[in-house]
N, CA, C and O atoms as CSV, one atom per row, in Angstrom:
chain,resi,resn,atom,element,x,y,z
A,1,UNK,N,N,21.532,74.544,187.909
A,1,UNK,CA,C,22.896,74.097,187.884
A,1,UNK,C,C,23.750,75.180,188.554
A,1,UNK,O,O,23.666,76.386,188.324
A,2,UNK,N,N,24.626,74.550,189.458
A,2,UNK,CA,C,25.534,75.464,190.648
A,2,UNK,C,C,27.079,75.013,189.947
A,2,UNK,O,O,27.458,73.847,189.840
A,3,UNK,N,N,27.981,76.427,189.435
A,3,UNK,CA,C,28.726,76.069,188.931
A,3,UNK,C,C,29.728,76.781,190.417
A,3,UNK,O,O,29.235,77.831,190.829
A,4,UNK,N,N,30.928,76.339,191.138
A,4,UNK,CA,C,31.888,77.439,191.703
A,4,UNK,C,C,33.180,77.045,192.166
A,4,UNK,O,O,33.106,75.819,192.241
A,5,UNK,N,N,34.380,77.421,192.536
A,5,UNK,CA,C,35.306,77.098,193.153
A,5,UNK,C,C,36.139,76.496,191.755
A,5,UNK,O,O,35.745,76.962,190.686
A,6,UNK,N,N,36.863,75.849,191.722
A,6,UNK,CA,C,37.802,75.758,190.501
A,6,UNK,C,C,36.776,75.276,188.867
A,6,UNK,O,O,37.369,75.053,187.812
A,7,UNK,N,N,35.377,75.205,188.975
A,7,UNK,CA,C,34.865,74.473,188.035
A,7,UNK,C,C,34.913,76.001,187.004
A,7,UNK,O,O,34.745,76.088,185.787
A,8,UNK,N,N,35.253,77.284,188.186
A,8,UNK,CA,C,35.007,78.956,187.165
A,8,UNK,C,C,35.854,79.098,187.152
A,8,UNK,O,O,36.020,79.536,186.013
A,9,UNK,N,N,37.198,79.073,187.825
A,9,UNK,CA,C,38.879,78.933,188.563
A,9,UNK,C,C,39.242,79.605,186.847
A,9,UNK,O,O,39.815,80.688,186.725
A,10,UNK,N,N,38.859,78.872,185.779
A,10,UNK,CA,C,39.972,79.375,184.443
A,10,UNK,C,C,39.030,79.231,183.098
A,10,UNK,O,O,38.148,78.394,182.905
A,11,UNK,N,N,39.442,80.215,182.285
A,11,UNK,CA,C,38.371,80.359,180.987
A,11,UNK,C,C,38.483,79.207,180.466
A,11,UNK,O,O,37.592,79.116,179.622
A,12,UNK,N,N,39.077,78.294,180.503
A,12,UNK,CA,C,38.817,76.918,179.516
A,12,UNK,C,C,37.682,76.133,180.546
A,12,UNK,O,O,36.905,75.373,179.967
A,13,UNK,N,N,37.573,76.237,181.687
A,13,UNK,CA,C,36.750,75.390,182.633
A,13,UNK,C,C,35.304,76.395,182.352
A,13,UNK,O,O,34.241,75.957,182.792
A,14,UNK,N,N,35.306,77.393,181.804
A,14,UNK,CA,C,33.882,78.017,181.910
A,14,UNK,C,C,33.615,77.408,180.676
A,14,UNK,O,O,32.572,76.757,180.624
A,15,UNK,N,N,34.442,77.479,179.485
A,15,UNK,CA,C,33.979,76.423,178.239
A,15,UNK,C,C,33.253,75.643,178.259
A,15,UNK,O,O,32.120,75.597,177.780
A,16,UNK,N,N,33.911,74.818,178.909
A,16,UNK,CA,C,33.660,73.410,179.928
A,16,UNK,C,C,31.964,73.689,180.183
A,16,UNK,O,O,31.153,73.199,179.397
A,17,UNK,N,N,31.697,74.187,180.884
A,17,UNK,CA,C,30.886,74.710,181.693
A,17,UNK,C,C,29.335,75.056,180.679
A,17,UNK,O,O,28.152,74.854,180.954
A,18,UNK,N,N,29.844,75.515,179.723
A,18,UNK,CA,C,28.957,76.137,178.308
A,18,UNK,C,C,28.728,75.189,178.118
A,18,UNK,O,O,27.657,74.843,178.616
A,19,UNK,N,N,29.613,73.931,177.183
A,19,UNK,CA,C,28.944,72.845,176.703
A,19,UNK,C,C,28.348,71.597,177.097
A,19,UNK,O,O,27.866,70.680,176.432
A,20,UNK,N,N,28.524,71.817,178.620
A,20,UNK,CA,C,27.857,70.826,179.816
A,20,UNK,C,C,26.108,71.610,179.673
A,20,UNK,O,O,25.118,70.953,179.351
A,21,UNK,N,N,26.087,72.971,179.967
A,21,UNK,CA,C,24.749,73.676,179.724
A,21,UNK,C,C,23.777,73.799,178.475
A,21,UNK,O,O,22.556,73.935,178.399
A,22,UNK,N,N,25.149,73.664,177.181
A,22,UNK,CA,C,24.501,73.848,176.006
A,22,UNK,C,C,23.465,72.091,176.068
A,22,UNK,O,O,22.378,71.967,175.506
A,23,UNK,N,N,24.000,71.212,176.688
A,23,UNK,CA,C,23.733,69.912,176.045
A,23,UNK,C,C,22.173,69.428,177.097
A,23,UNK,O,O,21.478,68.438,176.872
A,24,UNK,N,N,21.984,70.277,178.035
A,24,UNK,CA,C,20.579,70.433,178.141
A,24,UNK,C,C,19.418,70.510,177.369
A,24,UNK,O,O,19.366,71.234,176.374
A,25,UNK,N,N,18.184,69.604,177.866
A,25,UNK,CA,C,17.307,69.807,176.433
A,25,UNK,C,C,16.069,70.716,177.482
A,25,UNK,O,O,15.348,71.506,176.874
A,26,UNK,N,N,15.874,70.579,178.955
A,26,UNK,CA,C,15.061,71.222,179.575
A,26,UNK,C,C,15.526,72.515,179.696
A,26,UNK,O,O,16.685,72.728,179.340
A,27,UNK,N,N,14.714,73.613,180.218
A,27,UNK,CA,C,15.248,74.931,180.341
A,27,UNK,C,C,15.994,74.742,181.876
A,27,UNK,O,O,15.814,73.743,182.573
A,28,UNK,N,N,16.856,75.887,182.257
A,28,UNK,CA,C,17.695,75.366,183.320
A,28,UNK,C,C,18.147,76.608,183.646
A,28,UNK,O,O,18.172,77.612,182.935
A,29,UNK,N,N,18.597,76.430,185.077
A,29,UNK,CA,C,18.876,78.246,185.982
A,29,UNK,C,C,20.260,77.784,186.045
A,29,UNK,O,O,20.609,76.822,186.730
A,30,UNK,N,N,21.146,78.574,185.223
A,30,UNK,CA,C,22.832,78.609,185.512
A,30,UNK,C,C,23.405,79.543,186.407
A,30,UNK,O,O,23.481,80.757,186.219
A,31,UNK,N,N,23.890,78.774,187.599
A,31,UNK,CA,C,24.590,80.080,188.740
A,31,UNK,C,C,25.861,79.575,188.603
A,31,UNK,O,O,26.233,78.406,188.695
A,32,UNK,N,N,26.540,80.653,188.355
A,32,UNK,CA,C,28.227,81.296,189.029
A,32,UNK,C,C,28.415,81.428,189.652
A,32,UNK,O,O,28.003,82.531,190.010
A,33,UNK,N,N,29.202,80.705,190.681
A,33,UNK,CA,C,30.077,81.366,191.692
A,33,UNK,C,C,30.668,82.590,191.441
A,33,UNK,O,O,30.679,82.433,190.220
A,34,UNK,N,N,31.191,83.729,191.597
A,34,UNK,CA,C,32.923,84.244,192.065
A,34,UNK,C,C,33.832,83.384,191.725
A,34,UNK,O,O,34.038,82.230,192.103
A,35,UNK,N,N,34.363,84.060,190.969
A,35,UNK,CA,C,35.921,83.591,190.158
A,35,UNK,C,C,36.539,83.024,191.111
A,35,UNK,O,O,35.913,83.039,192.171
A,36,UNK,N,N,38.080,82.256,191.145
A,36,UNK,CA,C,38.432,81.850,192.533
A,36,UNK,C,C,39.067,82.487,193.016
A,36,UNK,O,O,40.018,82.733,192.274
A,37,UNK,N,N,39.174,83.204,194.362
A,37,UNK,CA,C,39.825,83.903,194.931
A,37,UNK,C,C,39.049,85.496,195.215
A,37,UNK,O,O,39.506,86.370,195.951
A,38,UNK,N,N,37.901,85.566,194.495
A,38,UNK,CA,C,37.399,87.126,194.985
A,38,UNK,C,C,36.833,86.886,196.318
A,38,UNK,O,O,37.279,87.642,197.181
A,39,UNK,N,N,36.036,86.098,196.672
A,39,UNK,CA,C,35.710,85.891,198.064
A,39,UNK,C,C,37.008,86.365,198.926
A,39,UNK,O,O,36.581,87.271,199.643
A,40,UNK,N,N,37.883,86.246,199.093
A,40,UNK,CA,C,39.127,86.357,200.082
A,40,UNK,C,C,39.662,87.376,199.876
A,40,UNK,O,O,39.982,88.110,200.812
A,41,UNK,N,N,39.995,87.815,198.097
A,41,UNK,CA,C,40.278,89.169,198.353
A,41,UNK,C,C,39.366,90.548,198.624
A,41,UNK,O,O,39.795,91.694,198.755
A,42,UNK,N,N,37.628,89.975,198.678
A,42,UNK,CA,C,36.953,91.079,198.810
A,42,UNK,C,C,37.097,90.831,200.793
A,42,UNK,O,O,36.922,91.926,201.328
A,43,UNK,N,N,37.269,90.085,201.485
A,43,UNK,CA,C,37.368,90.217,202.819
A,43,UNK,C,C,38.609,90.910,203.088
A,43,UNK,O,O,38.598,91.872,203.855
A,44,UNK,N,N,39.627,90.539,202.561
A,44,UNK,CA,C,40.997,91.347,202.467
A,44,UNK,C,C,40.438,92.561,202.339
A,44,UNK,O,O,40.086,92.926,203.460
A,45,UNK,N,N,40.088,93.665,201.219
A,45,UNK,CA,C,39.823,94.805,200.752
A,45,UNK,C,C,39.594,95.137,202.643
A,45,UNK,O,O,40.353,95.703,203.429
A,46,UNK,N,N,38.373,94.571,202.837
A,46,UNK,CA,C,37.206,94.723,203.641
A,46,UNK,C,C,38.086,95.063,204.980
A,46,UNK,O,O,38.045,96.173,205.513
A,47,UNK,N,N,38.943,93.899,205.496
A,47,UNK,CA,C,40.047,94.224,206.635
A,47,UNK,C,C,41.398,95.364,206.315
A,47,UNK,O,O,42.158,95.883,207.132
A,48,UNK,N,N,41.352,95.513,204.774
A,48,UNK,CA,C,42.382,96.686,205.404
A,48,UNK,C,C,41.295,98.172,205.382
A,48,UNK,O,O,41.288,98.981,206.310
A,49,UNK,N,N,40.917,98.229,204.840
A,49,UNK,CA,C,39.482,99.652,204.676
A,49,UNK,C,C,39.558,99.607,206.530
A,49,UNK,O,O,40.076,100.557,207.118
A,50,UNK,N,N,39.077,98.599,207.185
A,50,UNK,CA,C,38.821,98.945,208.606
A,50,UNK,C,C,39.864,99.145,209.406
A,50,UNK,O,O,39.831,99.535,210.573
A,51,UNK,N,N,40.959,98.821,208.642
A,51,UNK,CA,C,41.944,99.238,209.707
A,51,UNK,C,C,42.508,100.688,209.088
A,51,UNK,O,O,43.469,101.262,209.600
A,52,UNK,N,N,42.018,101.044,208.292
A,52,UNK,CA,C,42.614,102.602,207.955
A,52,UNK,C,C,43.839,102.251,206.454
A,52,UNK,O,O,44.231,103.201,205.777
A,53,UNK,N,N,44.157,101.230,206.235
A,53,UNK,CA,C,45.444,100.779,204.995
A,53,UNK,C,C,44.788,100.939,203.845
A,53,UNK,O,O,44.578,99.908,203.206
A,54,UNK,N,N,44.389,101.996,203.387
A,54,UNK,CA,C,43.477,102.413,202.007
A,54,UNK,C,C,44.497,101.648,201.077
A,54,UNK,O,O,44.021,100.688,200.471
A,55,UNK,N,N,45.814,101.930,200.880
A,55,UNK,CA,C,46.714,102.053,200.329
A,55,UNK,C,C,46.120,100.166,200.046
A,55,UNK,O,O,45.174,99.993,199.277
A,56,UNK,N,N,46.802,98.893,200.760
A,56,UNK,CA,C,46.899,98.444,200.693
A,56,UNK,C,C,45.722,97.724,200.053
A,56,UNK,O,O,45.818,96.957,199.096
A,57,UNK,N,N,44.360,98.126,200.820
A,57,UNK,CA,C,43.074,98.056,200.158
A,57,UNK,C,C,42.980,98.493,198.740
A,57,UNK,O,O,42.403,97.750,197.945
A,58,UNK,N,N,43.536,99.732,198.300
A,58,UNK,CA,C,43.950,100.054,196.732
A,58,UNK,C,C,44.387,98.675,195.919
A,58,UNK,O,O,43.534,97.985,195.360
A,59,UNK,N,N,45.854,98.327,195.907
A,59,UNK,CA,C,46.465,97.875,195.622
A,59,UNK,C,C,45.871,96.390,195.796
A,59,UNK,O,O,46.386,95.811,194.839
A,60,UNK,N,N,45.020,95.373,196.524
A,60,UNK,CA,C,44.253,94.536,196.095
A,60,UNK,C,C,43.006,94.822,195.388
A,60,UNK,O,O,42.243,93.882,195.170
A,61,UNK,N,N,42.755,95.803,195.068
A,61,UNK,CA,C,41.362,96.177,194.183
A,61,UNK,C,C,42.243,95.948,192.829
A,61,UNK,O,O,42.092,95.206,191.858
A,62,UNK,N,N,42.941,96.630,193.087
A,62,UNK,CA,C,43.579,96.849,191.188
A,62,UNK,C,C,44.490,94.805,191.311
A,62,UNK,O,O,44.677,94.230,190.238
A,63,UNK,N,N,44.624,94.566,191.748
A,63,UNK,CA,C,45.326,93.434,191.811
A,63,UNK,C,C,44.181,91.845,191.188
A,63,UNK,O,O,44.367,90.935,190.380
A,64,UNK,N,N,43.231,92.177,191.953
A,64,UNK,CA,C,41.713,91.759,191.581
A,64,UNK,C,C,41.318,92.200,190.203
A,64,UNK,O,O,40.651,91.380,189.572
A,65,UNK,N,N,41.566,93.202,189.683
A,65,UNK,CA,C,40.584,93.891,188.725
A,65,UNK,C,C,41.386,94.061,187.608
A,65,UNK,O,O,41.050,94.620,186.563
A,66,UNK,N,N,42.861,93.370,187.963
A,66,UNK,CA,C,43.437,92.832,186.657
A,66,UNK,C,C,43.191,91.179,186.084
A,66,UNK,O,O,43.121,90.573,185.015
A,67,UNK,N,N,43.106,90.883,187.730
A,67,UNK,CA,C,42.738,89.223,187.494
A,67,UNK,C,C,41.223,89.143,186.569
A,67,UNK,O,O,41.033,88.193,185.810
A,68,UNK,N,N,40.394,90.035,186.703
A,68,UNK,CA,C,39.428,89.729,186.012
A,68,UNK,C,C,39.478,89.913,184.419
A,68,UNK,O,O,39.165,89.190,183.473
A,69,UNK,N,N,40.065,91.336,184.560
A,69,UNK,CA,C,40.611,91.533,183.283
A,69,UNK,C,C,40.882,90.702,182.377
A,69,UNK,O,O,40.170,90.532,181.387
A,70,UNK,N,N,42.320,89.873,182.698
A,70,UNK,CA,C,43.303,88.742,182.320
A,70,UNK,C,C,42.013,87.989,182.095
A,70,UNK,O,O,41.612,88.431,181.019
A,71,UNK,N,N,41.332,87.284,182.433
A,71,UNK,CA,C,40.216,85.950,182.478
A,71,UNK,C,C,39.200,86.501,181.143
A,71,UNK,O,O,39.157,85.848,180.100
A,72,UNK,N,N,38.605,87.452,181.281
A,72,UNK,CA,C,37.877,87.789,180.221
A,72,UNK,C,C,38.477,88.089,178.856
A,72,UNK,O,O,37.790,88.108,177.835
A,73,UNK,N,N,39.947,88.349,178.883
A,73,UNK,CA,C,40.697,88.665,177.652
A,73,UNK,C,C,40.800,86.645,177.049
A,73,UNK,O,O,40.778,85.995,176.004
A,74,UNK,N,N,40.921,86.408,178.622
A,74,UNK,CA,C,40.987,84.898,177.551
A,74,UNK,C,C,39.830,84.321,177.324
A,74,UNK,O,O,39.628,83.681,176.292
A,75,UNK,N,N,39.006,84.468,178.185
A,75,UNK,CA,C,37.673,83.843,177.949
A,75,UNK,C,C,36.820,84.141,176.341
A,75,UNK,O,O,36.674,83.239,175.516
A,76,UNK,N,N,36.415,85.309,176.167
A,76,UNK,CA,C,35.700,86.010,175.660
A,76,UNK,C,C,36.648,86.393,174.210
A,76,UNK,O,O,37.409,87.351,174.077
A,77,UNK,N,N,36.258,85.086,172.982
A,77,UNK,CA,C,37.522,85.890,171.672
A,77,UNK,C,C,36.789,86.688,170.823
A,77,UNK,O,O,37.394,86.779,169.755
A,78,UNK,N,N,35.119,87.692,170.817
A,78,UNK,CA,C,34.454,87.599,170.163
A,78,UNK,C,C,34.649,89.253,170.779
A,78,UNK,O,O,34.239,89.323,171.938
A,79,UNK,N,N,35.260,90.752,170.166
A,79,UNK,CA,C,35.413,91.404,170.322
A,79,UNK,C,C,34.212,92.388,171.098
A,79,UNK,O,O,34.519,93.074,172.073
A,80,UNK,N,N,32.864,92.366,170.560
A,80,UNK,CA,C,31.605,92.757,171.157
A,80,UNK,C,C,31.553,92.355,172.534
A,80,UNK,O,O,31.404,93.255,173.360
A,81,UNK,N,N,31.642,91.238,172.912
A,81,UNK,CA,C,31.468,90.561,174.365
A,81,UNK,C,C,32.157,90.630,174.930
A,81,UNK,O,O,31.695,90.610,176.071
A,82,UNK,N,N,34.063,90.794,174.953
A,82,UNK,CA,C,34.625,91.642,175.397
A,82,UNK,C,C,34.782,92.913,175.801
A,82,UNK,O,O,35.426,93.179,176.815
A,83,UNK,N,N,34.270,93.730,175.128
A,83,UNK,CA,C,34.012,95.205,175.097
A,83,UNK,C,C,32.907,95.140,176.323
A,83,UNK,O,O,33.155,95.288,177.520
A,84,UNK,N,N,31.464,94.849,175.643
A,84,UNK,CA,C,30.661,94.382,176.929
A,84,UNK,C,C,31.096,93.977,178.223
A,84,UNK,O,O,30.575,94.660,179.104
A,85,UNK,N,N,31.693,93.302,178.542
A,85,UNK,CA,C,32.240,92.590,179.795
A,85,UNK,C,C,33.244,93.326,180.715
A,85,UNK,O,O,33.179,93.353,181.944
A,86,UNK,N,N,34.399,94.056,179.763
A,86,UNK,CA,C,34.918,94.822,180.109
A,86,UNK,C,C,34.278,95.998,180.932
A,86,UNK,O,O,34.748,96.350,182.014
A,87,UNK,N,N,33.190,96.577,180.364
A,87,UNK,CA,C,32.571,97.572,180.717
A,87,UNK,C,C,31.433,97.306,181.778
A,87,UNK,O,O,30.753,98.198,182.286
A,88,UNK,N,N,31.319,95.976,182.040
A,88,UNK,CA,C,30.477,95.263,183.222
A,88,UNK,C,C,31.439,95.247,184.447
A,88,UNK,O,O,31.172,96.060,185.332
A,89,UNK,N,N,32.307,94.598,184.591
A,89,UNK,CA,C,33.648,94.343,185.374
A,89,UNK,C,C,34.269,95.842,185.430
A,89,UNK,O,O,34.971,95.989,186.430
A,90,UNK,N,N,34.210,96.634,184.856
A,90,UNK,CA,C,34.618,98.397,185.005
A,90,UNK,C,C,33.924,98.945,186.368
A,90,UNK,O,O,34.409,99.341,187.428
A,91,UNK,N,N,32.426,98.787,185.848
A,91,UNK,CA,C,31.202,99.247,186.903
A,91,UNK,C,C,31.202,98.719,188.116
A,91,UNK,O,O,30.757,99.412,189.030
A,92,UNK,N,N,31.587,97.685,188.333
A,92,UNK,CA,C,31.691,97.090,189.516
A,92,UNK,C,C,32.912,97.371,190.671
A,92,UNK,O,O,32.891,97.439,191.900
A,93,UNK,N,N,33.975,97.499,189.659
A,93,UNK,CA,C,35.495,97.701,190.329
A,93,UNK,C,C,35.375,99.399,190.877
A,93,UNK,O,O,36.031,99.823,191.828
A,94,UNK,N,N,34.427,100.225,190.086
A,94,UNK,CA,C,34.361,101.297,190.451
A,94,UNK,C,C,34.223,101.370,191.608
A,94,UNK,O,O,34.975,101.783,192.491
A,95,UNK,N,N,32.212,100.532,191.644
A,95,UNK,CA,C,31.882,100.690,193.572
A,95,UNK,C,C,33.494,100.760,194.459
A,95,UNK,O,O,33.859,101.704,195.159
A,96,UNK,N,N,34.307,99.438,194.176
A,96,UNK,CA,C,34.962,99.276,195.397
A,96,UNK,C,C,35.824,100.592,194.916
A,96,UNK,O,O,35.978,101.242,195.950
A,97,UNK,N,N,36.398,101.224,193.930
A,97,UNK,CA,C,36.718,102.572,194.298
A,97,UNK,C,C,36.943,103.633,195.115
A,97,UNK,O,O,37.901,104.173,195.669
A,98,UNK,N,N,35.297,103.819,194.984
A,98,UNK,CA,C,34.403,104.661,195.640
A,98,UNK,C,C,34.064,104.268,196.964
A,98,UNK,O,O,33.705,105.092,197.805
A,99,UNK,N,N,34.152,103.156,197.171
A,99,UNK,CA,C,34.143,102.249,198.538
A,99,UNK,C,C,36.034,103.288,199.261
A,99,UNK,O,O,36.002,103.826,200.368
A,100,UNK,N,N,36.874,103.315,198.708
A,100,UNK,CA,C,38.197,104.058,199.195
A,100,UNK,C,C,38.515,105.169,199.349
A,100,UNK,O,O,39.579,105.642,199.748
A,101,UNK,N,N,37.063,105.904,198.853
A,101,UNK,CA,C,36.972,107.176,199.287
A,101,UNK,C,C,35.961,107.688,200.700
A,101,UNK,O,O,35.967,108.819,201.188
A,102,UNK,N,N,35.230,106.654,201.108
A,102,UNK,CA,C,34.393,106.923,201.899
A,102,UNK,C,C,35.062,106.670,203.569
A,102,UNK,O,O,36.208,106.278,203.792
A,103,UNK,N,N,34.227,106.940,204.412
A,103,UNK,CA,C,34.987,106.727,205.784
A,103,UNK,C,C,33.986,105.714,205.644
A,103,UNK,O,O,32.913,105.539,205.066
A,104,UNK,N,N,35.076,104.895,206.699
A,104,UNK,CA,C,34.742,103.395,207.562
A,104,UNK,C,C,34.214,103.267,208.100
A,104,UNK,O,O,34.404,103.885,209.147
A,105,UNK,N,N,32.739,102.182,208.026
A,105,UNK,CA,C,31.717,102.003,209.454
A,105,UNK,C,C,31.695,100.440,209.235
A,105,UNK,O,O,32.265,99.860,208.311
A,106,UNK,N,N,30.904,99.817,210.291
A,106,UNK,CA,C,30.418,98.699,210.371
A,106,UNK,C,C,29.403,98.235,209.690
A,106,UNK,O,O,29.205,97.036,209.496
A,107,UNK,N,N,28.493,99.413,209.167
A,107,UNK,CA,C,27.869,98.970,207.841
A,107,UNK,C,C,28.426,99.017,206.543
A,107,UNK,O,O,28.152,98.206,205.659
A,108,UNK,N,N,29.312,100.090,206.413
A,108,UNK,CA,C,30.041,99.771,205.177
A,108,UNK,C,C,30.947,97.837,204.843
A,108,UNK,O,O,31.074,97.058,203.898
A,109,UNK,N,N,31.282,97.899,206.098
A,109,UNK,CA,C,32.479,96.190,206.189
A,109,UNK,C,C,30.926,95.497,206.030
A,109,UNK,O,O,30.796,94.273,206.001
């Protein structure tokens, strides 16, 4: 099962999403898309990094990495799995960080 594009778009649609999966009786491979909108803002990141606009590249990382934030605060009411998630979505936002400290190549984009 291919879940993406507005069906992950908002924590009540991933609900959604749970009890469409829970009601399976065979075993079953659940894929996620990307939330909506990281695709575009990770190409964004990606075009200002190459043009030298760290700044601006900053400022959609943290812009992104509140949006995820926000989604998991609503998604997730079960304090453990929050904490967890938080600290999943931490690790990741780092890379692109650390991605703003490095110089620019064509393998990095």
């Amino acid at each position: 099962m291919k879940f993406g594009g507005t069906s992950v778009g908002k924590p009540e649609r991933m609900h959604h999403i749970v009890s469409l999966v829970s009601k399976e009786t065979e075993p079953a491979i659940v894929v996620l898309s990307a939330l909506s909108g990281t695709t575009n803002a990770l190409v964004e990141i990606g075009n200002f990094i190459s043009k030298g606009d760290r700044a601006s590249a900053k400022q959609t990382i943290e812009k992104l990495e509140a949006h995820y934030q926000s989604f998991i605060r609503e998604l997730l009411k079960d304090e453990g799995a929050y904490t967890k998630a938080k600290s999943i979505i931490a690790e990741h936002f780092e890379f692109l960080y650390i991605i703003l400290k490095i110089s620019f190549s064509e393998a990095l984009n």
